[in-house]
N, C-alpha and C positions, 0 to 999 in steps of 0.2 A: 710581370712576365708576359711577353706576347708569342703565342705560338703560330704556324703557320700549317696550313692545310697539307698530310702528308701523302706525294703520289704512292700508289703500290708499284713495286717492282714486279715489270712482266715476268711472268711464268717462262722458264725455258724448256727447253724439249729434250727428250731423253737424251738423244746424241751431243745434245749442246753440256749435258751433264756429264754426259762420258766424256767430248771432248777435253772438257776443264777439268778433271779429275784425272786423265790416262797418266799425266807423269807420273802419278805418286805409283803407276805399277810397278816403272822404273827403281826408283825409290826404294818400294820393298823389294825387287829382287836384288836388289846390291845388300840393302838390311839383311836379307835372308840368310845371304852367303854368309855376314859377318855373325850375326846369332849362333846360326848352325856350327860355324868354322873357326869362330876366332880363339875360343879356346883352345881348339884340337891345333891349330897354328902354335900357337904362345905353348901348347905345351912340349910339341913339336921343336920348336927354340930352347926349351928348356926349364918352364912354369911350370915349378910343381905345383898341385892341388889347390893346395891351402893359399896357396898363393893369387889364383888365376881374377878371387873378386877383386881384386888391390888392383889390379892389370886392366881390370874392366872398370875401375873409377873413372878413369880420363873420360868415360863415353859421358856420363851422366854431370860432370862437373864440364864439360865444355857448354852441353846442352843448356845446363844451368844457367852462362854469363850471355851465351850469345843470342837463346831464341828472342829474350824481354828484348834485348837491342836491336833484333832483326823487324820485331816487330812495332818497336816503338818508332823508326826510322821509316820503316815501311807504310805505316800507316799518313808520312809525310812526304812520299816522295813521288813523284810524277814525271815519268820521262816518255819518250818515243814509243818505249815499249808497257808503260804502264805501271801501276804501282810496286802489286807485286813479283811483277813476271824476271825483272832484274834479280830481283834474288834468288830464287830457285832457277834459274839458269845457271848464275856464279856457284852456285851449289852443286848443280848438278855434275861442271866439270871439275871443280874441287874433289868429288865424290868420283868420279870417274878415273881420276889419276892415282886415287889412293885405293881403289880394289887394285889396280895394275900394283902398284907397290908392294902391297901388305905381303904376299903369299912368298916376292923376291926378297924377301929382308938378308935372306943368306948371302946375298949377291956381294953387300957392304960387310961382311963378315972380316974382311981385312983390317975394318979401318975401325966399324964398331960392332957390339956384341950384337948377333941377330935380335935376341929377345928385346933388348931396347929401341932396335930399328921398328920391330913389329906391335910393340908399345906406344910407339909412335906415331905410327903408320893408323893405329887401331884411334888413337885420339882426334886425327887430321879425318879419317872415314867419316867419324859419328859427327866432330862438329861442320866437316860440310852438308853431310844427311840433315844436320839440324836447320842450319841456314835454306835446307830446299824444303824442307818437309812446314818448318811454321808458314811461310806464308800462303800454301794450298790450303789449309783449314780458311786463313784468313780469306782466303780466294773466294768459297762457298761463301760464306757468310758476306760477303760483299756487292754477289752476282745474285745472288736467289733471295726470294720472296721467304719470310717466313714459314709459311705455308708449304716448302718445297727444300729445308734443312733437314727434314728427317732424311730426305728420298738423295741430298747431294753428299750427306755423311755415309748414307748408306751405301750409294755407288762406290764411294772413296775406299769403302772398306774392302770392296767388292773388288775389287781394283788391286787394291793392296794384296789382298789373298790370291788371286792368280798371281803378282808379281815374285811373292813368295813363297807361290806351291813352283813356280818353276826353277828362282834360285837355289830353294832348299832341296830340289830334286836332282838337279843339273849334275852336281858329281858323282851320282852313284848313278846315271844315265850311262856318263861317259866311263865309270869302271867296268861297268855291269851288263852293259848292253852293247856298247862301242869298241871296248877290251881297251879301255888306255889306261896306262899305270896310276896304280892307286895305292902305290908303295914307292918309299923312294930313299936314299942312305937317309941315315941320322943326321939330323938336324936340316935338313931339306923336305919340301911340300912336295905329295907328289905331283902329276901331269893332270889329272883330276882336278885337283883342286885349282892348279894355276889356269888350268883353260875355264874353267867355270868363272875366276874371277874377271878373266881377261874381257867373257862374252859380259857379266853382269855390266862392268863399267859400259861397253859400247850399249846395252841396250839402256842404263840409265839417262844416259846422255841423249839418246834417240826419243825416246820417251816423254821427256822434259823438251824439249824443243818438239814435239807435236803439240802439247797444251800450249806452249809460245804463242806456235803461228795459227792455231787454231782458235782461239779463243780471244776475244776483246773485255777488257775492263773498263768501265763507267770514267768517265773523265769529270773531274772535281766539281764541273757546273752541273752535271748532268747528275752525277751522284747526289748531290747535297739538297737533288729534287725529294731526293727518296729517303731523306730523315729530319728532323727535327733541327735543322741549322740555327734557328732565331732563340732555343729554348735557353736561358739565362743557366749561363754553367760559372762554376768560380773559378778566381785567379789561377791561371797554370804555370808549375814551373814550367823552365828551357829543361831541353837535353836529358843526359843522367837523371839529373834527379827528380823529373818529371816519374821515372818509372817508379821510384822510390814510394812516391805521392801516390801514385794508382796502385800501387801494391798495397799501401795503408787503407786505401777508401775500397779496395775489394769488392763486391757484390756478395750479401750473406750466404748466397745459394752456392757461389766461385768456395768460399768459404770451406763450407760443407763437403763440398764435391772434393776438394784437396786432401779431407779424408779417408772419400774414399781410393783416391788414387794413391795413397799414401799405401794401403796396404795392398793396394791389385800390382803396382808395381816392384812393389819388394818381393811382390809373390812371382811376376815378368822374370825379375832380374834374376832370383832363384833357378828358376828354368834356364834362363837361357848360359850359366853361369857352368851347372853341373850336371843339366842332362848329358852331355858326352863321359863325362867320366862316372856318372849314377850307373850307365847302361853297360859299360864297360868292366865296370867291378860288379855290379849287383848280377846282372844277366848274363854277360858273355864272361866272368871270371879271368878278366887279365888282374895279371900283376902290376904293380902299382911299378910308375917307372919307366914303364911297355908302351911305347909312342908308335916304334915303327913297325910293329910286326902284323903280316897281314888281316891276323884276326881284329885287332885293336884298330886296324882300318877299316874293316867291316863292320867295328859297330860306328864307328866316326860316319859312314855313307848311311849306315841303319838311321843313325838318331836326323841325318839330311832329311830320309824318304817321310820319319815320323812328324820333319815340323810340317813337311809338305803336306799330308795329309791336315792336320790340324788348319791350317791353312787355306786346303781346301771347304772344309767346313765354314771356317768363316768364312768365303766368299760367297758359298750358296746363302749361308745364316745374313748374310750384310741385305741381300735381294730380299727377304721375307723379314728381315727389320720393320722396316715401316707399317707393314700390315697388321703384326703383334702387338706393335704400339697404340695401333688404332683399336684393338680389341683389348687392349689393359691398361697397360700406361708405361711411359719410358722408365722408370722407378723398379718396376717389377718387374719388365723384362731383363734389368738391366743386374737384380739380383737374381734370379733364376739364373740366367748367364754365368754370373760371376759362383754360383754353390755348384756347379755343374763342370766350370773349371777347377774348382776347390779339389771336389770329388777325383777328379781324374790325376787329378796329380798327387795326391796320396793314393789311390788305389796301384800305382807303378810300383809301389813297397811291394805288394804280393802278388807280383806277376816274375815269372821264371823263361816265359816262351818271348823271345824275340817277336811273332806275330800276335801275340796277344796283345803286344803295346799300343797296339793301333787304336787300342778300347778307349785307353784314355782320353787318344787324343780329338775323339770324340765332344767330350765336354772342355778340353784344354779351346778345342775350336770355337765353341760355342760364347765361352769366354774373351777368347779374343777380338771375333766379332763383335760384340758388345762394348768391351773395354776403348776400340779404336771409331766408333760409331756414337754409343749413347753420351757419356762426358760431354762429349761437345755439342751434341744437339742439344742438349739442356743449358750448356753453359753460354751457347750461340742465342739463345732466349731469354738470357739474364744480361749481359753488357750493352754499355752504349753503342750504339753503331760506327760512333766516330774513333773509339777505342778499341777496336775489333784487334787490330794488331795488338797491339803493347797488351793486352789481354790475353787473347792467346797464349803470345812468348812469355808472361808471366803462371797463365797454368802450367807453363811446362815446367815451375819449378815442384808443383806437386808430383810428379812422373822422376824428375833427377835427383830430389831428395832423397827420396826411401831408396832408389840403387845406390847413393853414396855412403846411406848408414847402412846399406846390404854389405856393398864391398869394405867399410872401415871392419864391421862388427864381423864377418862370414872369414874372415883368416882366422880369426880367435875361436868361432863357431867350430868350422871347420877342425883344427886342428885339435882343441881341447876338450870340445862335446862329442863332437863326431867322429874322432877319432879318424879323420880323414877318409868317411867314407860319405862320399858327395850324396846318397841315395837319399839320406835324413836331412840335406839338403832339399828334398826337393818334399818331402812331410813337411816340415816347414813353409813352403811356398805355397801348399795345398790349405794349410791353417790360415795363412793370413787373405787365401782367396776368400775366404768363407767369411772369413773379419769386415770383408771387403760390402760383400752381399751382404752382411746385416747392417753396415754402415749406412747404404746408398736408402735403405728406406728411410733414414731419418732427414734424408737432404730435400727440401722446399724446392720444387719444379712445379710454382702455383700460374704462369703464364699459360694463358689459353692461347692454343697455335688453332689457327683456322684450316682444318684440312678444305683443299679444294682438289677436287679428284678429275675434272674438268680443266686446258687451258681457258 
């Protein structure tokens, strides 16, 4: 085996981090909208309860097929514009045309049922969000030195949470502060929600074409300075079943970590599934059934203002990432994180005041910071470099699994244990956060990253 002398990858400069990072603000604020809203949509159309995880499958089973392919092709391909940058652009308008949709589904009501158009609508959002969202992981990890993965996950995340504290805030802005309708007949979204989706799409798309034109990628000669090209690898398949092959040969740490994603995400999917109707029954006491009446709209904009908050937390928590790490280790921070989300979402059981939920989402934040930051700085330190893509897109089957055996098993949950009261939905999300945090210490993150705090 003959190996070859490896360059280091220069160090880049804060703004060149933020530049390659700003779409994914994009990104989350269209995610936001859909989190905060898609239920109260679909319920809006006509999803009852027990129903709404089965509706929310399509997100995690598109994610499923398309990130491995996004990133196994991505990791091959080289145009005008770069590796990655073709696909999170085709994402971004994919993703821009379907917030315009989703909120109109009534519009086709002639021709087919809303709830299926918005079913729909909800499938086409998540897997364009998918195809934008794998390759910016892959982006960092391509552009940055070792040494500087903590600092470009942590921007990302950083990024992500303003993107999110604005889409999750934007319609109770415009009911609450702007006076636009935030009620609207039965089986119609109100004016709120449609202008918030209308502004998310333009600004995803804006977003994602500033990382475009701002940001250059390493071109193949140039790249293949900065890793081990000569190092004797075995036979690979073609195509498909290439991924197949790198699924099987995993990295033991990739391994591990799928663990822990396994129950932080079941614990994601929980939330983002039944906090609108947890808060609805549990806190404001509507009737079950009650979509349009204004109270049931006020907590539908309450549970927006609450992920914004959480939101917020992670953005400030993603900037103090890197420096906690360096004082303990990504392992520990990454379970303190994840028991401090646990905590917060069981503690919403014995809370009665609408302003006290803000408590939670204190440790809900702190949690998500983590969840969208640490994962991948660890798992960015365990893959080949030449497999960064198809890597990636296949961690994201540890993120779409646990929301597909969420939404299979949570109709049954729902309807037979819980008696259709989403709140022990979301006790449940709080238990497997905790599952989550005693998992990640058992995971091997034995690579020594060289901090360098100087370019």
């Amino acid at each position: 085996m003959v190996t070859s002398s490896i360059v280091q990858k220069p160090r880049m400069s804060f703004w060149q981090i933020f530049n390659m990072s700003f779409g994914f603000l994009g990104i989350q604020f269209g995610f936001a909208l859909q989190t905060g809203n898609a239920s109260r949509i679909l319920q809006t159309f006509g999803a009852d309860v027990s129903n709404l995880s089965l509706f929310w499958l399509a997100a995690p089973i598109t994610g499923m097929i398309i990130q491995p392919i996004i990133g196994h092709y991505s990791d091959r391909t080289w145009t005008r514009l770069g590796r990655r940058r073709p696909y999170f652009l085709t994402g971004a308008i994919l993703s821009g045309l379907a917030l315009f949709f989703m909120p109109n589904s009534s519009m086709l009501a002639a021709i087919i049922p809303p709830i299926v158009v918005g079913a729909g609508m909800l499938m086409i959002m998540d897997a364009s969000f998918n195809v934008a969202m794998e390759p910016f992981r892959a982006l960092v990890a391509d552009n940055l030195p070792d040494s500087q993965h903590n600092d470009g996950f942590s921007m990302q995340t950083c990024l992500i949470g303003v993107g999110a504290v604005i889409g999750s805030w934007l319609p109770y802005v415009f009911a609450n502060w702007l006076g636009i309708a935030k009620t609207a007949a039965p089986g119609h979204v109100p004016d709120n929600l449609l202008f918030s989706f209308y502004i998310g799409g333009i600004v995803l798309i804006a977003s994602i074409l500033w990382t475009v034109i701002k940001t250059k990628e390493y071109p193949p000669e140039e790249y293949a300075k900065f890793h081990e090209a000569d190092v004797e690898v075995k036979e690979e398949r073609s195509g498909i079943a290439e991924i197949f092959s790198d699924l099987a040969d995993m990295p033991k740490t990739m391994r591990q970590l799928g663990i822990v994603q396994f129950f932080s995400w079941f614990a994601l999917f929980s939330m983002w599934v039944y906090t609108t109707p947890a808060i609805a029954d549990h806190v404001y006491h509507i009737k079950a059934g009650d979509t349009s009446s204004v109270t049931y709209n006020n907590a539908g904009n309450w549970v927006g203002v609450l992920f914004g908050i959480y939101n917020v937390v992670s953005a400030i928590y993603a900037l103090l990432l890197p420096r906690i790490v360096r004082k303990t280790s990504r392992k520990k921070t990454h379970a303190f994180s994840l028991t401090m989300g646990g905590l917060g979402l069981i503690s919403i059981f014995f809370i009665q005041n609408d302003y006290l939920l803000i408590l939670p989402m204190i440790g809900i934040g702190l949690a998500w910071g983590s969840i969208l930051a640490m994962p991948y700085a660890i798992l960015s330190s365990s893959i080949p470099p030449r497999k960064i893509g198809v890597y990636m897109g296949i961690f994201n089957f540890f993120i779409t699994f646990p929301q597909i055996v969420n939404g299979i098993s949570g109709k049954f949950l729902m309807k037979y244990v819980f008696s259709d009261h989403a709140i022990y939905g979301l006790i449940m999300a709080g238990g497997f956060m905790i599952l989550a945090a005693v998992s990640v210490l058992f995971v091997q993150d034995g690579k020594r990253i060289q901090i360098i705090d100087k370019p």
